[in-house]
TORDRENKE-327980 format. One record per residue (C-alpha): residue number from 1; x, y, z. Coordinates in pm, 1 decimal, padded with zeros to 6 digits. Layout:
N
+-----+----------+----------+----------+
|   n |       px |       py |       pz |
+-----+----------+----------+----------+
| NUM |        X |        Y |        Z |
...
+-----+----------+----------+----------+
% end
This chain:
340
+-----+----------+----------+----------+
|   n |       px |       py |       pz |
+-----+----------+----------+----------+
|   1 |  00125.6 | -06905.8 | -09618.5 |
|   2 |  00019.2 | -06664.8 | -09864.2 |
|   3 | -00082.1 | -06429.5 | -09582.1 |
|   4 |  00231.2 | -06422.4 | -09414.9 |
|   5 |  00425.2 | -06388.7 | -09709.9 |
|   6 |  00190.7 | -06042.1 | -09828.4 |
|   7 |  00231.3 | -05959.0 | -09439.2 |
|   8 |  00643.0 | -06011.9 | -09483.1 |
|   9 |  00657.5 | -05790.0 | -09816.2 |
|  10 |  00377.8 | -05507.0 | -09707.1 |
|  11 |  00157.4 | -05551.8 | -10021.9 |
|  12 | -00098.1 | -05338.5 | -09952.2 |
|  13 | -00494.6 | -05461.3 | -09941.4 |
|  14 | -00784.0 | -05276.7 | -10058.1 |
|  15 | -00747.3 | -04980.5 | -09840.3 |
|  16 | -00429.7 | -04884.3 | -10002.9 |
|  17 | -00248.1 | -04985.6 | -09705.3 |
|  18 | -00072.2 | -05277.6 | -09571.9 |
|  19 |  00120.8 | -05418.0 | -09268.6 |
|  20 |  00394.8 | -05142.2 | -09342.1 |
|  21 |  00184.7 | -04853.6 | -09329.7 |
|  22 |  00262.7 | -04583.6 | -09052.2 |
|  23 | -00004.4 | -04416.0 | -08840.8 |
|  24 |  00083.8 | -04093.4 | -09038.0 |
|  25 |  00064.8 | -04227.7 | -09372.2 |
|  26 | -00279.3 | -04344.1 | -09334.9 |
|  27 | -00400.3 | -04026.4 | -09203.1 |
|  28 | -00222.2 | -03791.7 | -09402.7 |
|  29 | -00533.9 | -03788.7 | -09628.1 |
|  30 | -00796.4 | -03754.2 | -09345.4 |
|  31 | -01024.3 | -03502.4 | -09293.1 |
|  32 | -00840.6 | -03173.9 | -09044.5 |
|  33 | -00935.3 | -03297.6 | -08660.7 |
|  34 | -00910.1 | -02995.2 | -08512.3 |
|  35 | -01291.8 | -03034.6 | -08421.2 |
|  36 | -01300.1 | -03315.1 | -08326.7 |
|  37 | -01220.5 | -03458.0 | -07924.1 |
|  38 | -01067.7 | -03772.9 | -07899.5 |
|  39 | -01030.2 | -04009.1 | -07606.3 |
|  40 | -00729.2 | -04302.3 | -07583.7 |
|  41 | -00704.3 | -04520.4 | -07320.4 |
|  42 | -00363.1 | -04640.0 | -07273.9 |
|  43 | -00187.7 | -04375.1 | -07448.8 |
|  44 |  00156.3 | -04346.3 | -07201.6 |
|  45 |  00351.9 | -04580.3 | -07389.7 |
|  46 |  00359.1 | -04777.7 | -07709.3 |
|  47 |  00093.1 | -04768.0 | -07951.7 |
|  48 | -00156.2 | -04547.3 | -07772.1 |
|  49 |  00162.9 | -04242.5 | -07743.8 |
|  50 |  00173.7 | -04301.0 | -08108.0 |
|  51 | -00184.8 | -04291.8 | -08202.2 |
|  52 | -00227.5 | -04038.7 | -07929.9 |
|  53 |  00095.6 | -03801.9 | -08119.8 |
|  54 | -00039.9 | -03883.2 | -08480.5 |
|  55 | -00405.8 | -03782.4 | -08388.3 |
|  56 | -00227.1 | -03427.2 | -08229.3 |
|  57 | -00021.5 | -03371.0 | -08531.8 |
|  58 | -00386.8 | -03399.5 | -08713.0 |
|  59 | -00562.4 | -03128.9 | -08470.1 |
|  60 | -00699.0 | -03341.5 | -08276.2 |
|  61 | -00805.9 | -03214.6 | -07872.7 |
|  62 | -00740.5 | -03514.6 | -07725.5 |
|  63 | -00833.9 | -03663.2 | -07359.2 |
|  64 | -00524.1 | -03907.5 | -07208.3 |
|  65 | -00707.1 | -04110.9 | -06908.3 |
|  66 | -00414.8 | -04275.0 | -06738.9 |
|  67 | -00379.5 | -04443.4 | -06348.1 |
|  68 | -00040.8 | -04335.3 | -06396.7 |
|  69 | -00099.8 | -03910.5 | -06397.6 |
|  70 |  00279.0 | -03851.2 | -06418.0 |
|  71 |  00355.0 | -04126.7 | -06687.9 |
|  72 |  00051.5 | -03938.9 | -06866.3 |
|  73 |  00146.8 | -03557.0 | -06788.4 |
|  74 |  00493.6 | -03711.3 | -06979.3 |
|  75 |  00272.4 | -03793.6 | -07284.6 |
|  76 |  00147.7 | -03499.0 | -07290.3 |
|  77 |  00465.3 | -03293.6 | -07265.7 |
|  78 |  00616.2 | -03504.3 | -07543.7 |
|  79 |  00342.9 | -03410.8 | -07793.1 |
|  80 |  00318.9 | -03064.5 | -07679.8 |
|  81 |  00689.3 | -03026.9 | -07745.8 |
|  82 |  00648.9 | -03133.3 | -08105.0 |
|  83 |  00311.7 | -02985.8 | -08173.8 |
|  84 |  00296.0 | -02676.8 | -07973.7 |
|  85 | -00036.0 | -02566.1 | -08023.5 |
|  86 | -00182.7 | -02930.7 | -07888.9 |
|  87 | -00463.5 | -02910.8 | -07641.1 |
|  88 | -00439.1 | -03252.2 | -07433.9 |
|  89 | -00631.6 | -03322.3 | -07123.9 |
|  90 | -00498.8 | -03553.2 | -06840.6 |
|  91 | -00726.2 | -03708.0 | -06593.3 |
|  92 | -00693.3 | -04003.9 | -06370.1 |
|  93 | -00886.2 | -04337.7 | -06459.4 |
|  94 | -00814.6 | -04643.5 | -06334.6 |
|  95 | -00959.3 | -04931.8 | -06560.0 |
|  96 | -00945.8 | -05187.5 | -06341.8 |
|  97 | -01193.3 | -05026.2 | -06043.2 |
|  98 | -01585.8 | -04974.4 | -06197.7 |
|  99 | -01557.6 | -04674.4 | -05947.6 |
| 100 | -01315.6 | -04518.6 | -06129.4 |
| 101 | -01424.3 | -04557.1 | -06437.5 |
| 102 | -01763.6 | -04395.9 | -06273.7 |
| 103 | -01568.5 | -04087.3 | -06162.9 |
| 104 | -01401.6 | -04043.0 | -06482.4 |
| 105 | -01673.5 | -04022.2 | -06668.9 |
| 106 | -01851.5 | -03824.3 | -06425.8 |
| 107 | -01557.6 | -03583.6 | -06480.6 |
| 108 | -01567.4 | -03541.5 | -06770.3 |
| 109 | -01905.2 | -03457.6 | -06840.2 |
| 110 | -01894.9 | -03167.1 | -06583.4 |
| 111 | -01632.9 | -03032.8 | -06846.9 |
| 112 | -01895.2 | -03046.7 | -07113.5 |
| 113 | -01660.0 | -03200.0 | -07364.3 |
| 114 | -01820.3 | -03370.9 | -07711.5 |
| 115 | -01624.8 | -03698.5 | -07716.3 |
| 116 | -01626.3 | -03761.0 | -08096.1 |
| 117 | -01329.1 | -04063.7 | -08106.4 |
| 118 | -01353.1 | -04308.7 | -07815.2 |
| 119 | -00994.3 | -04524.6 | -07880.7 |
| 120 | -01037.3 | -04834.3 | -07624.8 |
| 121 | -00635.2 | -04917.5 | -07642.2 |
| 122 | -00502.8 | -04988.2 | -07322.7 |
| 123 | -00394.4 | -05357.7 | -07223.5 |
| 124 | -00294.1 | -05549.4 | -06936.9 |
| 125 | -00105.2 | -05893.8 | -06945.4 |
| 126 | -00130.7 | -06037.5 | -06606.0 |
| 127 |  00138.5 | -06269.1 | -06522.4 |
| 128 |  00037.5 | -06327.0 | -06184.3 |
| 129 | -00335.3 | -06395.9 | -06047.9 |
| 130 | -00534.0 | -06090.8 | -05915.6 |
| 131 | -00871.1 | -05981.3 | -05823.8 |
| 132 | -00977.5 | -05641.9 | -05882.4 |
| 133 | -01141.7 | -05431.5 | -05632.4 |
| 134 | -01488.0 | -05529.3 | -05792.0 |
| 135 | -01417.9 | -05935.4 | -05724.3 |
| 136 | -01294.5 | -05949.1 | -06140.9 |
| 137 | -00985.1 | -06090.7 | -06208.1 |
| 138 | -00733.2 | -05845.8 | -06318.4 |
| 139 | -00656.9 | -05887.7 | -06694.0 |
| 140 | -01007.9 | -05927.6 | -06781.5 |
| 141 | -01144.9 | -05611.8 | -06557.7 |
| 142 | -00839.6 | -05427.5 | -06715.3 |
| 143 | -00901.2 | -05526.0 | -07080.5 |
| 144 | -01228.4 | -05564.2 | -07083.9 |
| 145 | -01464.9 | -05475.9 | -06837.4 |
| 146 | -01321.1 | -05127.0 | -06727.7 |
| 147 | -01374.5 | -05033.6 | -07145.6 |
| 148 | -01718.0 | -05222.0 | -07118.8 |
| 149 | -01838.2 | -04978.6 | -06884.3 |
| 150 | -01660.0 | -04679.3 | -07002.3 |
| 151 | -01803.1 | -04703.6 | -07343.7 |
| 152 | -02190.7 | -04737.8 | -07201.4 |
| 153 | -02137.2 | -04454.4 | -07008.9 |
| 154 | -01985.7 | -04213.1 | -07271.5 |
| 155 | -02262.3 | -04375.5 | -07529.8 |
| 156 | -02457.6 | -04069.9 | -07458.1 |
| 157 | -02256.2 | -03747.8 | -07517.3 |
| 158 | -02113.7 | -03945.1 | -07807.3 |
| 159 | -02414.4 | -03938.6 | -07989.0 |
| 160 | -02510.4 | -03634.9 | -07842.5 |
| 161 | -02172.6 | -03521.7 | -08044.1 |
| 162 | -02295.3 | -03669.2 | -08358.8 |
| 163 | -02619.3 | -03554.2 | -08321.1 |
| 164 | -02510.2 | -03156.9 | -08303.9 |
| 165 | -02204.6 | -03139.6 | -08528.1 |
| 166 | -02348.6 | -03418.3 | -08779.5 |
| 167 | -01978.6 | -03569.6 | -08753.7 |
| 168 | -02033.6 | -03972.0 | -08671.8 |
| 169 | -01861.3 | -04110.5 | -08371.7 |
| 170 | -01618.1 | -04373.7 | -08398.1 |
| 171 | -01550.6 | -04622.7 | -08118.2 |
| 172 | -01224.8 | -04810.9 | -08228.8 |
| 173 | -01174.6 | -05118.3 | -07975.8 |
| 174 | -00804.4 | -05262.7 | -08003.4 |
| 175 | -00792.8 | -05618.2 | -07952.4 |
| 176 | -00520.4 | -05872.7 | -08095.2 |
| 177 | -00524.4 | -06172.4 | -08313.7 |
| 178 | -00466.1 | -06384.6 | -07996.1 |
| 179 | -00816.7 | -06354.5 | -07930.7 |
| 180 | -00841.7 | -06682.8 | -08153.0 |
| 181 | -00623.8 | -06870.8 | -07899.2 |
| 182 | -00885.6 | -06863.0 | -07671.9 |
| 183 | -01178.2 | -07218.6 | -07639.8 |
| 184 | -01430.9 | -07316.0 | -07438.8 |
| 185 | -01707.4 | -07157.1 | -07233.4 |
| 186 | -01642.7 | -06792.2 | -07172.2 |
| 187 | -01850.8 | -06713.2 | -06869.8 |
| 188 | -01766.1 | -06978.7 | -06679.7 |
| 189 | -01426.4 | -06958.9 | -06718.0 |
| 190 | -01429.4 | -06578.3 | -06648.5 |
| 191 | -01626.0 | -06704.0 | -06297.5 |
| 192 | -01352.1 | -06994.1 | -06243.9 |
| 193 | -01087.3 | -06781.4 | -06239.6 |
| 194 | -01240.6 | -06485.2 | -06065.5 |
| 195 | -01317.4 | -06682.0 | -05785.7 |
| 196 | -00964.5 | -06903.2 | -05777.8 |
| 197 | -00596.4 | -06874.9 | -05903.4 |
| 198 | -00634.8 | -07276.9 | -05936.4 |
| 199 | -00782.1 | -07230.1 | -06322.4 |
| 200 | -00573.2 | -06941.7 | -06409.6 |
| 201 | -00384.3 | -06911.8 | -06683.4 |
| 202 | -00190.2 | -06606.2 | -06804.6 |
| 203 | -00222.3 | -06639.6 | -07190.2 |
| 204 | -00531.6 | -06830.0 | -07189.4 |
| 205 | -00707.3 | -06490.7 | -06938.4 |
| 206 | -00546.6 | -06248.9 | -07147.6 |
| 207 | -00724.1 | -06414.9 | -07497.7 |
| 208 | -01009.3 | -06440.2 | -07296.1 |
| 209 | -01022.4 | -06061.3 | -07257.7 |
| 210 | -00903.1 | -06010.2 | -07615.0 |
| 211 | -01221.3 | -06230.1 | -07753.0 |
| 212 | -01422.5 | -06010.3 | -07536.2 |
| 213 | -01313.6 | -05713.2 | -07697.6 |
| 214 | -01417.4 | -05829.2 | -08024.8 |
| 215 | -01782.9 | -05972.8 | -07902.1 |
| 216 | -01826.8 | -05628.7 | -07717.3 |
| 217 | -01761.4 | -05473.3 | -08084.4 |
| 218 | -01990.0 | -05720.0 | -08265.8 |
| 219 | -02288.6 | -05667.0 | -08007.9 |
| 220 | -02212.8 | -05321.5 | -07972.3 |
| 221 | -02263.6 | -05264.3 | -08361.7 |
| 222 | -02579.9 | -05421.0 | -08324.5 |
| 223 | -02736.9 | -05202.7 | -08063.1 |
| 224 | -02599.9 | -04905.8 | -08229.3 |
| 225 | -02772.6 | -04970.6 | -08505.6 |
| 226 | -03094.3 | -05051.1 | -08353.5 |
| 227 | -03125.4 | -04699.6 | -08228.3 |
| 228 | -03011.0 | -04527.4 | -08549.2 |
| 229 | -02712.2 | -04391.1 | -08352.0 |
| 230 | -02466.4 | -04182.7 | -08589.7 |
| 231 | -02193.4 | -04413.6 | -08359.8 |
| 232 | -01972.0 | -04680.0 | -08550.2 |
| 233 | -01755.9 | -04958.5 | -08392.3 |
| 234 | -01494.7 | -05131.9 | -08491.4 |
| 235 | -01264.7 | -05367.7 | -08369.9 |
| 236 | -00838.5 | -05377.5 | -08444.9 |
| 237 | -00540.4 | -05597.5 | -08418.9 |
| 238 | -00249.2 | -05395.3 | -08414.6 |
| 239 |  00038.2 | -05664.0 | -08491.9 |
| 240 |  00316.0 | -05743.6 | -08312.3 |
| 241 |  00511.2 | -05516.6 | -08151.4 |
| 242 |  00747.3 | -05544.8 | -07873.4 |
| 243 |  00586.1 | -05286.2 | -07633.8 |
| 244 |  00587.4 | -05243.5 | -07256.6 |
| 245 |  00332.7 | -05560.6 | -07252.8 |
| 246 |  00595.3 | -05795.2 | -07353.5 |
| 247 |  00892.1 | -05641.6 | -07221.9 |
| 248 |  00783.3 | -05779.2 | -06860.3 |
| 249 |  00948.6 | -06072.3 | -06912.3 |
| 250 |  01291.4 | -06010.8 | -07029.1 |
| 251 |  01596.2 | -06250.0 | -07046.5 |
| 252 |  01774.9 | -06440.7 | -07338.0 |
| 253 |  01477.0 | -06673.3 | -07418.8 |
| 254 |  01242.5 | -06365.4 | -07471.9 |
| 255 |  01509.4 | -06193.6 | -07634.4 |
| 256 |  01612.4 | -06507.3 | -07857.4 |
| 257 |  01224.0 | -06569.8 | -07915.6 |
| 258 |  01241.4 | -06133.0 | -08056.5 |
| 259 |  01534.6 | -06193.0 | -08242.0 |
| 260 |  01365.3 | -06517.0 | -08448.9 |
| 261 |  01023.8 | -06305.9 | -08476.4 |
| 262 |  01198.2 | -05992.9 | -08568.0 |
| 263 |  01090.1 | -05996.3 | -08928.4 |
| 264 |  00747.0 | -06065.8 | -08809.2 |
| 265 |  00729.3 | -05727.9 | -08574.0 |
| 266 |  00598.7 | -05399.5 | -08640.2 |
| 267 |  00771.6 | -05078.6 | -08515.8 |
| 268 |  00548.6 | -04881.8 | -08315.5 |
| 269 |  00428.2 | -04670.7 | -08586.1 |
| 270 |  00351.2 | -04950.3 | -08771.2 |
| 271 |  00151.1 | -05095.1 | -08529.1 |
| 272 | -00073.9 | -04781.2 | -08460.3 |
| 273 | -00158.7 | -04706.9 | -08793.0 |
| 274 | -00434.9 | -04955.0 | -08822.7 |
| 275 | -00642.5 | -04758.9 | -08517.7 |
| 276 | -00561.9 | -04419.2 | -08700.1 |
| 277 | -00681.6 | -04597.5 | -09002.2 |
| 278 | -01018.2 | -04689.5 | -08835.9 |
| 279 | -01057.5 | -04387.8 | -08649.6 |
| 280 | -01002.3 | -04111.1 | -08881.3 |
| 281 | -01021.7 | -04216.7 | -09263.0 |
| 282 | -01321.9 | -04129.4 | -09456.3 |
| 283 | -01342.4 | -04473.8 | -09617.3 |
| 284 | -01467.4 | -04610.9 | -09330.0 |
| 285 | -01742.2 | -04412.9 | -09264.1 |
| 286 | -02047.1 | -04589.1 | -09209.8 |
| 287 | -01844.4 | -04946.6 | -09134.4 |
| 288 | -01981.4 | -05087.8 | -08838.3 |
| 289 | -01875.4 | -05409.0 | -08628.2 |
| 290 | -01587.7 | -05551.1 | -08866.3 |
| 291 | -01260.9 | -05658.9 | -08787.1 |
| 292 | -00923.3 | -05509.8 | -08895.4 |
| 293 | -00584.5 | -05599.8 | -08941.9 |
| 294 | -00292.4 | -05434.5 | -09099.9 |
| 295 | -00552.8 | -05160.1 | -09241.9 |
| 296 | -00775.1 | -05374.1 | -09401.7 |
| 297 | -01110.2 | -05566.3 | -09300.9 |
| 298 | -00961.0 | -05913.9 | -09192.1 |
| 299 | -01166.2 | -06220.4 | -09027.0 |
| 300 | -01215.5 | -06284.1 | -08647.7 |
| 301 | -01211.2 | -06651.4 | -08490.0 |
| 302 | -01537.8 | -06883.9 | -08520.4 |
| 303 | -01602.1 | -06793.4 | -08176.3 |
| 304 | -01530.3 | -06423.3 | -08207.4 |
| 305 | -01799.2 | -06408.3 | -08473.7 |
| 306 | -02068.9 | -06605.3 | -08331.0 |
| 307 | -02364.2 | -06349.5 | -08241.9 |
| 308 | -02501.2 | -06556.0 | -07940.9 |
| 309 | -02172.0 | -06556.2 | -07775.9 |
| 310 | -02149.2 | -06177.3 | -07819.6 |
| 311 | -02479.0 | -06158.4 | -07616.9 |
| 312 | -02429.7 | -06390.2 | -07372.8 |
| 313 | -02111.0 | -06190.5 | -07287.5 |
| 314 | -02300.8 | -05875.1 | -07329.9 |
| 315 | -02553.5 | -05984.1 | -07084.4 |
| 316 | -02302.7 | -06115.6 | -06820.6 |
| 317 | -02110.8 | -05813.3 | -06854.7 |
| 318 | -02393.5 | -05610.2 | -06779.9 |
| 319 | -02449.2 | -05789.6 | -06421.4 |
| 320 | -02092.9 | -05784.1 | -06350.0 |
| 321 | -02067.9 | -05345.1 | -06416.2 |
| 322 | -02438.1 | -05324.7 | -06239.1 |
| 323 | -02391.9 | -05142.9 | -05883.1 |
| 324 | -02560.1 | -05392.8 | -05698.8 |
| 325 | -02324.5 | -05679.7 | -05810.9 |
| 326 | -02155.8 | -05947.8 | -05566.9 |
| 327 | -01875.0 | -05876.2 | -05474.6 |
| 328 | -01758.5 | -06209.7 | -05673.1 |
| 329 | -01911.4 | -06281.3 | -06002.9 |
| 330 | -02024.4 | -06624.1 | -05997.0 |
| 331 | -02206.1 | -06683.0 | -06361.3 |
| 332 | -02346.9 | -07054.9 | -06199.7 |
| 333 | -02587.2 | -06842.6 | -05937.8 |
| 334 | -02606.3 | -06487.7 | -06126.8 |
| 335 | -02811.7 | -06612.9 | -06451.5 |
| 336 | -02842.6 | -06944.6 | -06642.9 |
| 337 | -02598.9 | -06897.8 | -06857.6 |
| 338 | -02686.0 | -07170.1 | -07080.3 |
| 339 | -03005.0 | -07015.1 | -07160.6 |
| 340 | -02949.4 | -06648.8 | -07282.7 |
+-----+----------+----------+----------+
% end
């Protein structure tokens, strides 16, 4: 109760910020970005146009990956309108194909870009069932497993980045506090409904991809670490905000359900401002693997923080981006599960 009711009034936390705070408030004391390349998934609409316009306005070169190259050329045209002397990069990525995610970042290294801000933001609520081209189904190989594999394979020139301009990389994964909704046994599920529309549920496959995101930034942290990489992640719910995601279902019980919430929602610049926050302020430098809401540290879900499930995950994950992968994951014959 007490939570909701410092949530309701925006009292800030120990960042100085709170669940009022605006993507340009909480960078307006960050260092310039004008050397410093940023990538955002998901930055055509919502919350990634926001952090992707904030993170201009700052200096930032930024990189706008997008299936949709008009939707993304619009971006781009939008922020170049407002800050002329932007220099924003479209190319085509597709997060639910591994391929694509290969040719991206094939791409993009032929450019020769340093990649100092990886922003994993975009999201996919699949109310229907569907299978990727890989065999995944969709909302997971969206969420998840598209960023999964995009991260590994920019790991590289990101610390590459760090290691020549002595800036550290930030990797900002945006999850959601629905991550918490989701029970059970991860892989399995993942492999039930992969294989079947019989298991699927919508909200239940969309928390499932959610959790991931935070496991991928817990395990992550720890590798990073390992290797003394000048590379942080960090993991962010961005509140509640009614964005293209929910807007798929409209009608008067979505509406009526907006209208009741509406003191619970952020705007849209609200709702950015906690991945500015993480991937920009100089407070956090160093902070590796945590969870953030509303611009401060908050707590994950029992499951989200439990170490073994975040390699477990890690370790399916790996079998399900390798090249040589069925064409259907099935986690009963690819590993024992039970024993990682």
């Amino acid at each position: 109760m007490l939570e909701t009711l410092k949530y309701l009034i925006g009292s800030t936390g120990v960042s100085g910020f709170g669940s009022k705070s605006t993507a340009e408030e909480v960078t307006e004391t960050c260092p310039d970005l004008r050397s410093i390349t940023a990538i955002i998934t998901g930055a055509t609409s919502g919350i990634g146009a926001e952090t992707a316009r904030v993170l201009a306005k700052r200096g930032a070169r930024l990189v706008l990956p997008a299936r949709n190259l008009k939707a993304a050329e619009e971006a781009k045209a939008r922020i170049v309108s407002e800050f002329p002397e932007s220099e924003i990069i479209v190319m085509a990525l597709d997060l639910s194909s591994l391929t694509s995610v290969r040719n991206f970042v094939s791409k993009l290294e032929s450019r020769n870009l340093p990649v100092n801000i990886l922003i994993n933001n975009a999201g996919k609520f699949a109310h229907e069932h569907a299978i990727s081209e890989d065999g995944i189904e969709m909302t997971f190989a969206t969420n998840y497993l598209g960023h999964f594999l995009l991260t590994k394979l920019l790991l590289n020139t990101m610390m590459k980045t760090a290691k020549q301009t002595s800036v550290p990389g930030r990797i900002v994964n945006v999850s959601s506090s629905i991550h918490g909704w989701f029970s059970g046994d991860m892989i399995r599920y993942i492999g039930q409904i992969s294989r079947s529309k019989s298991q699927y549920d919508a909200t239940r496959a969309y928390a499932l991809s959610k959790l991931a995101n935070v496991l991928h930034t817990k395990e992550l942290a720890q590798r990073l670490k390992q290797v003394d990489a000048n590379v942080t992640v960090n993991c962010v719910h961005p509140g509640i905000v009614r964005t293209r995601l929910t807007r798929e279902r409209e009608g008067l019980i979505t509406d009526l359900v907006f209208f009741l919430a509406s003191k619970l929602l952020k705007t849209i610049p609200q709702a950015a401002a906690t991945t500015c926050y993480v991937a920009t302020h100089p407070r956090l430098l160093n902070i590796s693997g945590k969870y953030f809401a509303d611009c401060n540290e908050a707590w994950t879900s029992k499951l989200g923080s439990n170490s073994n499930e975040a390699a477990k995950l890690w370790a399916a994950s790996e079998i399900m981006v390798s090249k040589h992968a069925k064409a259907v994951f099935d986690p009963l014959s690819a590993f024992d599960y039970h024993h990682m």
